[in-house]
N, C-alpha and C positions, 0 to 999 in steps of 0.2 A: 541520386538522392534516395535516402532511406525511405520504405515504403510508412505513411501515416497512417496510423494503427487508431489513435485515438484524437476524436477534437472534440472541443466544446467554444459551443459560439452565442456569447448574451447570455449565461445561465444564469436565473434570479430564481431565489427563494426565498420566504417570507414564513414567520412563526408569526402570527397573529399579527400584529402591528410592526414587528419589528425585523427588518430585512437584513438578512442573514447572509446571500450570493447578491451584489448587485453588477451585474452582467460580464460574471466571469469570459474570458476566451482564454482559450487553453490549448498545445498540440501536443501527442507524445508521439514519435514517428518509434520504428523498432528499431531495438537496442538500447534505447536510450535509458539513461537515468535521471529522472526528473526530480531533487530535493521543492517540497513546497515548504518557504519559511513565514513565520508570522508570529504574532502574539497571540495569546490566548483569545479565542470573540474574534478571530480576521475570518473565518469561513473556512478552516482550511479542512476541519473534519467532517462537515458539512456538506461540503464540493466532493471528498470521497465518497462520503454516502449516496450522494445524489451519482454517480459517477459507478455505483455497484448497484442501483436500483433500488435502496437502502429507504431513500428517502425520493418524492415525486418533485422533480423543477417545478416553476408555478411558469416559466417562461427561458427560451432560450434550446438551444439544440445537442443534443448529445451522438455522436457520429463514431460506431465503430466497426473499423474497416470501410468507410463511405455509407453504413448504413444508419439509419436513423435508429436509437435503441429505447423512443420515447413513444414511437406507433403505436397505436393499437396491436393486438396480435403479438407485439413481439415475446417472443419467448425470454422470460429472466432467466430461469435455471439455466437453460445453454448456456444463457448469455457468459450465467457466473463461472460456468466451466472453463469458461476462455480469460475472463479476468478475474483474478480469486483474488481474495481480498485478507489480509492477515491486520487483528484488531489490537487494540493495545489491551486489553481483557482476555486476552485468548479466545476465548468462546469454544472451548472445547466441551463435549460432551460430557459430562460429571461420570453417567452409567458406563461408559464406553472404557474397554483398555486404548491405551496408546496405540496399536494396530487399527482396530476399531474403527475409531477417529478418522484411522488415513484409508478407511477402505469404506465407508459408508456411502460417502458423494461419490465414488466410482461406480458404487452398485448403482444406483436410485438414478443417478441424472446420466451417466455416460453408458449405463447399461452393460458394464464389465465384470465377465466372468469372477465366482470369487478367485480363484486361482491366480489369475491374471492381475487383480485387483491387488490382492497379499504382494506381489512381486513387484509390482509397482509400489505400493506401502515401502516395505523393508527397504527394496531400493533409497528411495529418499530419507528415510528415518538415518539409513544409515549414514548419507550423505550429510546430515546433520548432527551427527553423533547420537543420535536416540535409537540407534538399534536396540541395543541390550534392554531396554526399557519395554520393549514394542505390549507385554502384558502388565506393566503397571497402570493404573488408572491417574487421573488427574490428579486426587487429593494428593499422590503420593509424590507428587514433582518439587522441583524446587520452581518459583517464576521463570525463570532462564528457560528452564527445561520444558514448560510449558508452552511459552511461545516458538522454542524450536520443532515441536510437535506441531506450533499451529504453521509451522513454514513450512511444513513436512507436506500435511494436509494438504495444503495451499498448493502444493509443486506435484503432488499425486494427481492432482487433476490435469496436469503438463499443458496449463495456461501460456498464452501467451502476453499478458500483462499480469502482472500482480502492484496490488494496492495495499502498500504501509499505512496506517492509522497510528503515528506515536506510537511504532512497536515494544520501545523501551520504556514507555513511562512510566509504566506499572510497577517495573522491575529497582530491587536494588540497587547503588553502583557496582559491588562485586558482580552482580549478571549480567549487566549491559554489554560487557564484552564481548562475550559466549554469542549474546545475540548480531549484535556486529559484525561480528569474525562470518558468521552464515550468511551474511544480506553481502557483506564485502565478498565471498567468495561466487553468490550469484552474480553481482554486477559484473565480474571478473570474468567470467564464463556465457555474457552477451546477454543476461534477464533483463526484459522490459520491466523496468518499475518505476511507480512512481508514488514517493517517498515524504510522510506530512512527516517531520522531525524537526526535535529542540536541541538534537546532535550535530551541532555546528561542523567542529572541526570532520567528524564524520560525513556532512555534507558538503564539505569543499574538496574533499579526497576522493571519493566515489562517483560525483555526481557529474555527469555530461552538460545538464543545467540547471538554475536555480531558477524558483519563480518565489516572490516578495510578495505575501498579501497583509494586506490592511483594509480596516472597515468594510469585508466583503468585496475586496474587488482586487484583481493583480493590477501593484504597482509597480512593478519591476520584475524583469526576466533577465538573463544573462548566463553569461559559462562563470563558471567559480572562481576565477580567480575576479572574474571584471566584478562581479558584484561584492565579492566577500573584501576586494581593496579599494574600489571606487564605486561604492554605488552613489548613485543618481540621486533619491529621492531624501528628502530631510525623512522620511518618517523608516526607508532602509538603515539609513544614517544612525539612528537613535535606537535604534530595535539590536544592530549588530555590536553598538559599543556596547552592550550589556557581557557580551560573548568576547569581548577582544583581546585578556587575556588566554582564552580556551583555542585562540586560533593563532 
């Protein structure tokens, strides 16, 4: 059995009155690829945040590698080193070149020479296609280009989960590809991730499995095909025909 890398057990969150996770549980063992599907308002960017220390659970447990990542004490910044988080906004640095960007969290949190840091940069940028790029600044990107930088970033830290937040949604149609083509080539090559997308067909193809939420809570889990031709629940049911002919 593959070793469990991430769980979450009961996660509830609440924005004032109105409950946002209601008692998520969740596993991602390593390797895996985890698509999370839902409507807009099901919790899904939410359980990311809460899942990168983004956001604080009000109750429930967050476990990675068996450890508790909700204790007191615990370290975030390590934490993020290990699971990097790529957003649908990029969050990249405005001031920073594209190198920049991929070498800042190596210096400050992992403590890596710059020399070392650069080489690990290019390394990845390259692997993403953004080498040539590596001293242009954000303004000068096109979307596409930007979140490939933030993948870039994301994989210089040489995490062992990484966490999609709607990576495409920001982006055109003519971009979404570009960015696909990188997330299908990590999946390809054994990346732990786990994946909030409205990229259906995307997420049947890639994904080891799927998890369904609604109203704050998983209604359904399965491998791709069980859920994407049978699923279970009237509310997967209704959520998927919207997608039926994209799949």
């Amino acid at each position: 059995m593959e070793q469990l890398l991430l769980e979450v057990r009961s996660l509830r969150k609440s924005f004032g009155s109105h409950e946002v996770l209601r008692g998520v549980d969740l596993a991602v063992r390593r390797g895996d690829v985890t698509s999370i599907l839902g409507a807009s308002g099901s919790g899904k960017s939410t359980l990311l945040r809460c899942l990168n220390l983004l956001e604080t659970p009000d109750a429930g447990e967050i476990l990675f590698r068996g450890e508790s990542i909700l204790r007191p004490g615990f370290s975030a910044p390590a934490y993020r080193a290990r699971v990097g988080m790529v957003f649908q906004s990029f969050n990249l640095f405005a001031n920073m070149t594209v190198l920049e960007n991929c070498i800042v969290g190596q210096r400050r949190v992992l403590r890596r020479g710059r020399e070392e840091a650069q080489e690990r940069a290019l390394l990845y940028l390259k692997k993403v296609g953004m080498a040539a790029y590596r001293n242009a600044r954000p303004r000068q990107l096109s979307g596409g280009q930007k979140q490939r930088v933030a993948i870039a970033r994301a994989l210089s830290m040489e995490p062992e989960l990484l966490l999609f937040d709607e990576p495409t949604s920001a982006l055109d149609p003519e971009m979404v590809g570009e960015v696909l083509a990188v997330m299908r080539e990590l999946a390809e090559e054994g990346m732990t991730m786990l994946v909030v997308t409205h990229e259906m067909a995307f997420a049947r193809e890639i994904s080891s499995g799927v998890v369904f939420m609604a109203d704050g809570a998983v209604c359904e889990t399965g491998a791709p095909e069980e859920l994407f031709t049978a699923p279970k629940t009237e509310a997967a049911r209704a959520f998927l025909a919207r997608y039926r002919g994209a799949l």
